[in-house]
KOLBA-677883 format. One record per residue: residue number from 1; residue in three letters; x, y, z negated of N, C-alpha, C in turn. Coordinates in Angstrom, 1 decimal. Example, Ala and Ser with C-alpha at 12.3 -4.5 7.8 and 13.67 -1.06 7.14 Angstrom:
REM KOLBA-677883
1 / ALA / 13.2 / -5.7 / -7.8 / 12.3 / -4.5 / -7.8 / 13.2 / -3.3 / -7.8
2 / SER / 12.8 / -2.2 / -7.1 / 13.7 / -1.1 / -7.1 / 12.9 / 0.0 / -7.9
***
This chain:
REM KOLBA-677883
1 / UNK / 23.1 / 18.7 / 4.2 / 22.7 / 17.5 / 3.5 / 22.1 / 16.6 / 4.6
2 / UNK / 22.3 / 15.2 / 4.3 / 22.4 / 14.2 / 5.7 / 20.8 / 13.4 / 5.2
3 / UNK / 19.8 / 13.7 / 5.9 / 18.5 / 12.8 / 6.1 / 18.6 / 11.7 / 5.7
4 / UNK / 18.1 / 11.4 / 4.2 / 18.2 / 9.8 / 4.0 / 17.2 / 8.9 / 4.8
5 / UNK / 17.3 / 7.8 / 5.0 / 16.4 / 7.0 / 5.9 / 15.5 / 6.3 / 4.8
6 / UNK / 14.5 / 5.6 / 5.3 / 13.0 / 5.7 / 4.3 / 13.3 / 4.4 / 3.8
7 / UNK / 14.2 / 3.6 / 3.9 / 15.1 / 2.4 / 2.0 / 15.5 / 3.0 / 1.6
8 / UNK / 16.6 / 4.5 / 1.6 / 17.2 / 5.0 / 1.0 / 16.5 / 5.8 / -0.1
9 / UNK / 15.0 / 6.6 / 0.4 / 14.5 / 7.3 / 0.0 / 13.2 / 7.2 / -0.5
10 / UNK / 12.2 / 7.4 / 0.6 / 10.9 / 6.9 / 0.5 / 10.1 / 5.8 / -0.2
11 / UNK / 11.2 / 4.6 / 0.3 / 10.9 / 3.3 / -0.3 / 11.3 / 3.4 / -1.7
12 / UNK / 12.3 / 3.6 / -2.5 / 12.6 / 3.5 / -3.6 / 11.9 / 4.5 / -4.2
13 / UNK / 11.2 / 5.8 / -3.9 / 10.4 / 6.4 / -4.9 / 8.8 / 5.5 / -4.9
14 / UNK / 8.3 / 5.3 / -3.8 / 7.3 / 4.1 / -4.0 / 7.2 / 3.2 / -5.0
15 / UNK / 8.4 / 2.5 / -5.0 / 8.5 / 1.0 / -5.8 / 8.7 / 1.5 / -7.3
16 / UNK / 9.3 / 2.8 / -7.1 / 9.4 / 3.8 / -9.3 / 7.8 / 3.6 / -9.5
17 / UNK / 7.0 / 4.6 / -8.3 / 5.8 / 4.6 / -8.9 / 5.0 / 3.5 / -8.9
18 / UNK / 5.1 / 2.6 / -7.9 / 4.4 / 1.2 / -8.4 / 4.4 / 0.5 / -9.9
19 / UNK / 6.2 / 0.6 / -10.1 / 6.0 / 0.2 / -11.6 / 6.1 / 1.0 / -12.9
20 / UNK / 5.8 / 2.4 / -12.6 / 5.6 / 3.1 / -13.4 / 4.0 / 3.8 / -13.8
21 / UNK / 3.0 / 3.9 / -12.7 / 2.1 / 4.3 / -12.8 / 1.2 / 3.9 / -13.9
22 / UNK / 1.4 / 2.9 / -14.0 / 0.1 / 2.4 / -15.1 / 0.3 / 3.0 / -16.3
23 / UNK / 1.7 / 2.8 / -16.5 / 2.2 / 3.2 / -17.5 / 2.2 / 5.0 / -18.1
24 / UNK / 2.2 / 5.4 / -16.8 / 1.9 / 7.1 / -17.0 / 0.5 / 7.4 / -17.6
25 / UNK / 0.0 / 6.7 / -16.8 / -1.4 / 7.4 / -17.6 / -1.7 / 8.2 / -16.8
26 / UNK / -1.3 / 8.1 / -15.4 / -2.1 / 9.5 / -14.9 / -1.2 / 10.8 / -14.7
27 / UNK / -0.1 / 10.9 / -16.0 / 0.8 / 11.6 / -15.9 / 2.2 / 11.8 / -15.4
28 / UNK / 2.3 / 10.8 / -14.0 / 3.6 / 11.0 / -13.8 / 3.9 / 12.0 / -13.1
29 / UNK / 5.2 / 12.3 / -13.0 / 5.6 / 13.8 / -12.5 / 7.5 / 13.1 / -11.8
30 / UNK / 7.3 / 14.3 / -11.0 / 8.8 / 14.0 / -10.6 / 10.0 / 13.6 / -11.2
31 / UNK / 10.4 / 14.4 / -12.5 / 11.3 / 14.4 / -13.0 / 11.8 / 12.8 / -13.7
32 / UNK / 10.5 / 11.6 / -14.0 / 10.5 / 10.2 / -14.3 / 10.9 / 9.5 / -13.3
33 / UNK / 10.7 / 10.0 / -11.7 / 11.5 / 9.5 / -10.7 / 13.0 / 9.3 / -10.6
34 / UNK / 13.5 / 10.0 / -11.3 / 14.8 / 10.2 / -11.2 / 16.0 / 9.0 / -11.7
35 / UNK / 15.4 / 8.5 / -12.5 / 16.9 / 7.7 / -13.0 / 16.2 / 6.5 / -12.6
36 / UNK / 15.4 / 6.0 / -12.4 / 15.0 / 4.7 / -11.7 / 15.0 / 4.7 / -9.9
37 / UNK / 15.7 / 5.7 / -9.6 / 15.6 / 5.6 / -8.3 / 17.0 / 5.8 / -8.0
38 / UNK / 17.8 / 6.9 / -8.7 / 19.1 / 7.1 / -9.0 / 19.3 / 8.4 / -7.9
39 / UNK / 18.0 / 9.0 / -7.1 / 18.5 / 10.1 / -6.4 / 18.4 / 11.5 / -7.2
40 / UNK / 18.8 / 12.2 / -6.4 / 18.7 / 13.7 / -7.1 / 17.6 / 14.3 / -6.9
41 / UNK / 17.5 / 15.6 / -8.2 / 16.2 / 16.1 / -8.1 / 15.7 / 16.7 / -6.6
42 / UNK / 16.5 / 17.0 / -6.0 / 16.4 / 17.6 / -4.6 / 15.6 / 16.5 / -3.3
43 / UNK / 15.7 / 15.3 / -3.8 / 15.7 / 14.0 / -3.3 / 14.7 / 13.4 / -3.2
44 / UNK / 14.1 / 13.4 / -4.4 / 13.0 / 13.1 / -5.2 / 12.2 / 14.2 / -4.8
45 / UNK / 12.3 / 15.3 / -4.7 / 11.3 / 16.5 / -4.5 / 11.0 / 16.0 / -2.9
46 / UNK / 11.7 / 16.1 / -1.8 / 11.7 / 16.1 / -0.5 / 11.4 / 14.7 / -0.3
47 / UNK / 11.3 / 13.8 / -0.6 / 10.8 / 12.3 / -0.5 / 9.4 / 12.9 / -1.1
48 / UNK / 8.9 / 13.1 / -2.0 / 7.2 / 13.1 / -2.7 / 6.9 / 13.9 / -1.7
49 / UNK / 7.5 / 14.7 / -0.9 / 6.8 / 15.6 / 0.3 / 6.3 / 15.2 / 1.0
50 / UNK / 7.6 / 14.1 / 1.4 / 6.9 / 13.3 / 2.5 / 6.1 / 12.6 / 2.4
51 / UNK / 5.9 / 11.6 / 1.3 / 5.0 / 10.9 / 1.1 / 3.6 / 11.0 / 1.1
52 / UNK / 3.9 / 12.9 / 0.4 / 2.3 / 13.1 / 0.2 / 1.5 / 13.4 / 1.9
53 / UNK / 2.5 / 14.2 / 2.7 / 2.3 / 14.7 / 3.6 / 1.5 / 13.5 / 4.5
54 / UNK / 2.2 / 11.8 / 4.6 / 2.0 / 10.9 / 4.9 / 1.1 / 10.2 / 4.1
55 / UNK / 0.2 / 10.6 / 3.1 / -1.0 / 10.2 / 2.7 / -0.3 / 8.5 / 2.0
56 / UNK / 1.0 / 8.3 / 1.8 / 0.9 / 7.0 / 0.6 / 0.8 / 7.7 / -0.6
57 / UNK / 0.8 / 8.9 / -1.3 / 0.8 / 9.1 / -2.8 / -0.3 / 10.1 / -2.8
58 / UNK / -0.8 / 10.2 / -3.8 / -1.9 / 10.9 / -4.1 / -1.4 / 12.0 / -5.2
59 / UNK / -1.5 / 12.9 / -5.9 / -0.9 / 13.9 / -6.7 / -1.3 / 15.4 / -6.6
60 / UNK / -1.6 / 15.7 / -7.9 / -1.9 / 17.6 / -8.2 / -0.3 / 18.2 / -7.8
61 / UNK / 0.0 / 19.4 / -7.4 / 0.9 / 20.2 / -6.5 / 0.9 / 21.3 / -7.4
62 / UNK / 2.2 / 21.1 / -8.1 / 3.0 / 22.3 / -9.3 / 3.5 / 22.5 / -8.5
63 / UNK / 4.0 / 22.8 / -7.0 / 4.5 / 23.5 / -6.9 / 4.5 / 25.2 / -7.1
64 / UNK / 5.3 / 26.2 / -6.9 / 5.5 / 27.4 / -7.0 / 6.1 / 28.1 / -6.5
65 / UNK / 6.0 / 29.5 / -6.3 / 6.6 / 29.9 / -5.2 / 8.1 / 30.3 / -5.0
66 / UNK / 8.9 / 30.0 / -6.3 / 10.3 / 29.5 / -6.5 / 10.9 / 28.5 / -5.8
67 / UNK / 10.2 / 27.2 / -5.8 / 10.6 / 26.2 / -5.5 / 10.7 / 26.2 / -4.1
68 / UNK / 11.8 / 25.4 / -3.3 / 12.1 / 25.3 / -1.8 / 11.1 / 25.1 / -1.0
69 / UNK / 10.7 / 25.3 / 0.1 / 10.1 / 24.8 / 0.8 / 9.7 / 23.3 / 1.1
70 / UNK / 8.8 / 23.0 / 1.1 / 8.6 / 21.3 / 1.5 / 9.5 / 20.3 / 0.5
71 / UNK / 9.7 / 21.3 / -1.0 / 10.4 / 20.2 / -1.9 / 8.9 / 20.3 / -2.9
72 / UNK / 8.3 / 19.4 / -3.1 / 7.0 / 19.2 / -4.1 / 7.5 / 18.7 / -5.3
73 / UNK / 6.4 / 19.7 / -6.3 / 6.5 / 19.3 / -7.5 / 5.0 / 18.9 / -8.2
74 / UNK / 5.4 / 17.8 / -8.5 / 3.9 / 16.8 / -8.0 / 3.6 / 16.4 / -10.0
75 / UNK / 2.3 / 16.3 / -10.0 / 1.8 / 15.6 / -11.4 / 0.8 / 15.0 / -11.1
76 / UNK / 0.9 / 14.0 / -11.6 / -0.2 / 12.7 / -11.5 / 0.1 / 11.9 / -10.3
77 / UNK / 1.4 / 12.1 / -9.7 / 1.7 / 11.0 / -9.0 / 0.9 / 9.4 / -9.1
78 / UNK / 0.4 / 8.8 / -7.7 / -0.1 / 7.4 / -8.0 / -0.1 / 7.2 / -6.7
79 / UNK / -0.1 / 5.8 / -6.5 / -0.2 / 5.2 / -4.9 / -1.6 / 5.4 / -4.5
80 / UNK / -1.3 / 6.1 / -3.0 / -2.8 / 6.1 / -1.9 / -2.5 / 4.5 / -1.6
81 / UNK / -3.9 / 4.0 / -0.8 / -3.8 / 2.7 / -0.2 / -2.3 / 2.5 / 0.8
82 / UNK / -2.2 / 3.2 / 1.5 / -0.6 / 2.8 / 2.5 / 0.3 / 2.8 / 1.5
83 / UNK / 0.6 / 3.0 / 0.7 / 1.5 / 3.3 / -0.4 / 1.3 / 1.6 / -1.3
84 / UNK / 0.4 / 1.1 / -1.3 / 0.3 / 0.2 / -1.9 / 0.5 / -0.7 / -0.7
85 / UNK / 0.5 / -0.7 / 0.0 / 0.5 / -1.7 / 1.6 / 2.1 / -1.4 / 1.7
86 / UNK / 2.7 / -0.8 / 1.7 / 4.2 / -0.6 / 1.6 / 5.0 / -1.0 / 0.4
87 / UNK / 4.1 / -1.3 / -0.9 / 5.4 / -2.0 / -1.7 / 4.4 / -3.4 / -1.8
88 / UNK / 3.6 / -4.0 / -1.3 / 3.7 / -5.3 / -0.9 / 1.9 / -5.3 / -2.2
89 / UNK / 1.4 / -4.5 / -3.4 / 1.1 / -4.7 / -4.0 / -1.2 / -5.2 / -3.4
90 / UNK / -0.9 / -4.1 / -2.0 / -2.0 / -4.5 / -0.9 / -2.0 / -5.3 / 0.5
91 / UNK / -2.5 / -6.2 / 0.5 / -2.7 / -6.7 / 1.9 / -2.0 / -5.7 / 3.7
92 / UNK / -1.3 / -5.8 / 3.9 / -1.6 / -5.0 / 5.6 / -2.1 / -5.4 / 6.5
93 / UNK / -2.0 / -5.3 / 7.4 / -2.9 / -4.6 / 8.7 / -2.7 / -6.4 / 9.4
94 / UNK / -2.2 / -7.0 / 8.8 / -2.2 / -8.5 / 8.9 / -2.7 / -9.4 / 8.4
95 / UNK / -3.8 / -8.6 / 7.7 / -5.0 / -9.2 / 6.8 / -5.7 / -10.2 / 7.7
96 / UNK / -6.4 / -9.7 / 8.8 / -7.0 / -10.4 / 9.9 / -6.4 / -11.5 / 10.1
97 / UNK / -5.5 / -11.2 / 10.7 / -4.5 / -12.7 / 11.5 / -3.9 / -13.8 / 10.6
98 / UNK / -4.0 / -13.5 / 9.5 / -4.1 / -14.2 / 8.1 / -4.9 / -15.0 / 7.7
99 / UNK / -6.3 / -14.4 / 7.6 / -7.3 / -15.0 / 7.8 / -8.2 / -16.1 / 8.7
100 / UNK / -7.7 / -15.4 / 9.6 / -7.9 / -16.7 / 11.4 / -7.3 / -17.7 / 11.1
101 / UNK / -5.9 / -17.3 / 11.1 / -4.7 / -18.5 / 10.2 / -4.9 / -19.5 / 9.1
102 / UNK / -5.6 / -18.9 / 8.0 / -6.4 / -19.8 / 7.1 / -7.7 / -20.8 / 7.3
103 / UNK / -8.4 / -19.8 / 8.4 / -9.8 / -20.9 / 8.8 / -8.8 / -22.2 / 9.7
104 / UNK / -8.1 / -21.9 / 10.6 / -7.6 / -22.5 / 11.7 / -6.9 / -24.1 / 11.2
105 / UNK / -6.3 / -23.7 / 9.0 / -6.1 / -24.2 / 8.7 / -6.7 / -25.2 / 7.8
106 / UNK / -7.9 / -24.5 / 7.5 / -9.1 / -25.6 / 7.4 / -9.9 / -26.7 / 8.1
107 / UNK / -9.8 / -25.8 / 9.0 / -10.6 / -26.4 / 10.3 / -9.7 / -27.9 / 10.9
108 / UNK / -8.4 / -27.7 / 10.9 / -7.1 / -28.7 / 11.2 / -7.6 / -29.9 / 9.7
109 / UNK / -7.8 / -29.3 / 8.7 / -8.2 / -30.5 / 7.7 / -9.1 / -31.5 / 7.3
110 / UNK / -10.2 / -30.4 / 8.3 / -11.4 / -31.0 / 7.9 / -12.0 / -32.4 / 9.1
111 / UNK / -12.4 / -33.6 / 7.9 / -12.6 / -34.7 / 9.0 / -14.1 / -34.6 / 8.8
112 / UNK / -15.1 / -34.1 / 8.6 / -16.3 / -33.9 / 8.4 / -16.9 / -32.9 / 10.0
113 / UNK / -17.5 / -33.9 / 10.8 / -17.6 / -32.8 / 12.0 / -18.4 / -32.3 / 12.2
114 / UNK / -19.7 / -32.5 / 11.3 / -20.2 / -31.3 / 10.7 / -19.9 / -29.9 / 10.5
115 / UNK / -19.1 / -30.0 / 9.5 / -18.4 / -29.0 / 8.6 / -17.3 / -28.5 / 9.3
116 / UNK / -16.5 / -29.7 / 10.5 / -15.6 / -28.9 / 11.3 / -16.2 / -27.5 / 12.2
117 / UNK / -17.5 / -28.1 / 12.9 / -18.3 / -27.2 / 13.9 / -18.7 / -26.1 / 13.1
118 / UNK / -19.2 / -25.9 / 11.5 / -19.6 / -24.6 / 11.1 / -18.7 / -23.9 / 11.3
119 / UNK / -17.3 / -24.4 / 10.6 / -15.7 / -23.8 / 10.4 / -15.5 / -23.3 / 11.7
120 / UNK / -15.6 / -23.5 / 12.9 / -15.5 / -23.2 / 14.5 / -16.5 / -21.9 / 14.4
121 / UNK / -17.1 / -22.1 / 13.9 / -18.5 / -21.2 / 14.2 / -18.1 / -19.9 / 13.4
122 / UNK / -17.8 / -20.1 / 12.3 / -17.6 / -19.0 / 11.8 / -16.2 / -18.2 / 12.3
123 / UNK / -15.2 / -19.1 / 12.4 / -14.0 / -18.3 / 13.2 / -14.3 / -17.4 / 14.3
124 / UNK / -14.9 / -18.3 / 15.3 / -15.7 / -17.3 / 16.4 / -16.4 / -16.0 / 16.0
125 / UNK / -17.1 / -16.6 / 15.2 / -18.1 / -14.9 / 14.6 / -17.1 / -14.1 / 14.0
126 / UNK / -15.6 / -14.7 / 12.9 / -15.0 / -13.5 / 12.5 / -14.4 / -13.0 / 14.0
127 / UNK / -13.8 / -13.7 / 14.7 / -13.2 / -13.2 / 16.2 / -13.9 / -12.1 / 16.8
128 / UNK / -15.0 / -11.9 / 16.7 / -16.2 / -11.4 / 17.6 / -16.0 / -9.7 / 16.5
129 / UNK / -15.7 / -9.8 / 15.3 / -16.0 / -8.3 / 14.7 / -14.6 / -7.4 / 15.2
130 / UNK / -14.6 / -6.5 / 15.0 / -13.9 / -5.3 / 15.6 / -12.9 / -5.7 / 15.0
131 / UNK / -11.8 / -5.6 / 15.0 / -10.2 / -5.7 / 14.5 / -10.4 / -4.7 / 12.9
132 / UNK / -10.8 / -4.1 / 12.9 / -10.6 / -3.1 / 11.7 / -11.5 / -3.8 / 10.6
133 / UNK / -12.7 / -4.1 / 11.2 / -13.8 / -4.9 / 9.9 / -13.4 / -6.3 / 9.5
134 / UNK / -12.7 / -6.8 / 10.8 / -12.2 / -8.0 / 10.6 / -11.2 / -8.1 / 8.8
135 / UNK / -10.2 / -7.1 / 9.0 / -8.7 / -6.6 / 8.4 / -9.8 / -6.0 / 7.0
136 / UNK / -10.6 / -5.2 / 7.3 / -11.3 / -4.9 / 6.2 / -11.7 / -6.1 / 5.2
137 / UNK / -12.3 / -7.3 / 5.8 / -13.0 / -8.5 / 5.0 / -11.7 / -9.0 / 4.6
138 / UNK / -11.1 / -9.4 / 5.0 / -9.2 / -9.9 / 5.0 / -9.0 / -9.3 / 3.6
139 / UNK / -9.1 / -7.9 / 3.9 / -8.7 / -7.1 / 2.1 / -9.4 / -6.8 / 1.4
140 / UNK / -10.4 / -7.1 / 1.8 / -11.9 / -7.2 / -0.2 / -11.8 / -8.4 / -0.4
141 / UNK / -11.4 / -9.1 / -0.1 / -11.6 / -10.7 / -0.1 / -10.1 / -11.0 / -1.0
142 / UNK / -9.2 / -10.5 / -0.6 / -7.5 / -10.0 / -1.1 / -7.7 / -9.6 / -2.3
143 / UNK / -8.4 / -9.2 / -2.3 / -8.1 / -8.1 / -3.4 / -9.5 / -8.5 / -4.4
144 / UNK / -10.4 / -9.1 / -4.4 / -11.0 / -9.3 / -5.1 / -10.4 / -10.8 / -5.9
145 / UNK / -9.7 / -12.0 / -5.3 / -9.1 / -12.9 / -5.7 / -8.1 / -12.8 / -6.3
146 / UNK / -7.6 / -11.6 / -6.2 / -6.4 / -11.3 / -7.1 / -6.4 / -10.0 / -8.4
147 / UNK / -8.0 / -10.1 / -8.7 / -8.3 / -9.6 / -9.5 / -7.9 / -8.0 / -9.5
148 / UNK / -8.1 / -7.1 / -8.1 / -7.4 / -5.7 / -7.8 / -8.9 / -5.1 / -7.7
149 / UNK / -10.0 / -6.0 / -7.7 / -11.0 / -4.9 / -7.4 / -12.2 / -5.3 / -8.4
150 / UNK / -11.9 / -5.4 / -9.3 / -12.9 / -5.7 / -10.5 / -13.9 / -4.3 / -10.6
***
């Protein structure tokens, strides 16, 4: 059996569970993967492996000691954060440079040079925080405007 590559595989069980999770309740499981992704049960088992293994899904582990090696049989399937950063529904790691990009384009509008010098001032100070806190404010800020972190 030939290694599907991660659009073949990985990505299309993501995008099932993005639009199916709400709707589970908590309860999805492998076997609802199947016809919306159109791979085989074998497919779907060895993809949720990976995934979990790779920290995008979160999920309780029915597996048993029947079942193949490294093929998971998963309940309560739901997206970890990279998992939502991979079907587009979270900000990535481009949060920051996003953000710069947005002051830069305030700052370009504003004829108040007052208001231009704070806009300067504050870009500097986001510049000045670590790349990760930066990317962190990028995505509470994301996600609070788009109503993800109520």
């Amino acid at each position: 059996m030939a290694r599907l590559a991660w659009h073949e595989r990985e990505q299309l069980i993501l995008e099932a569970i993005r639009d199916m999770e709400d709707e589970a309740d908590g309860r999805l499981q492998n076997d609802a993967l199947l016809q919306p992704t159109g791979l085989t049960d074998a497919d779907v088992a060895l993809g949720l492996q990976a995934l979990l293994d790779g920290q995008f899904i979160t999920a309780g582990d029915m597996s048993s000691a029947e079942d193949p090696v490294g093929r998971a049989r998963l309940l309560g399937i739901r997206l970890a954060p990279a998992g939502r950063v991979k079907v587009r529904q979270w900000p990535d790691e481009a949060a920051a440079g996003a953000l710069l990009e947005a002051l830069d384009d305030v700052i370009a509008g504003t004829e108040d040079p007052e208001q231009r010098n704070l806009l300067e001032q504050t870009k500097r100070g986001a510049r000045g925080l670590a790349g990760r806190v930066l990317n962190e404010l990028a995505v509470s800020y994301a996600k609070r405007v788009s109503g993800l972190d109520a």
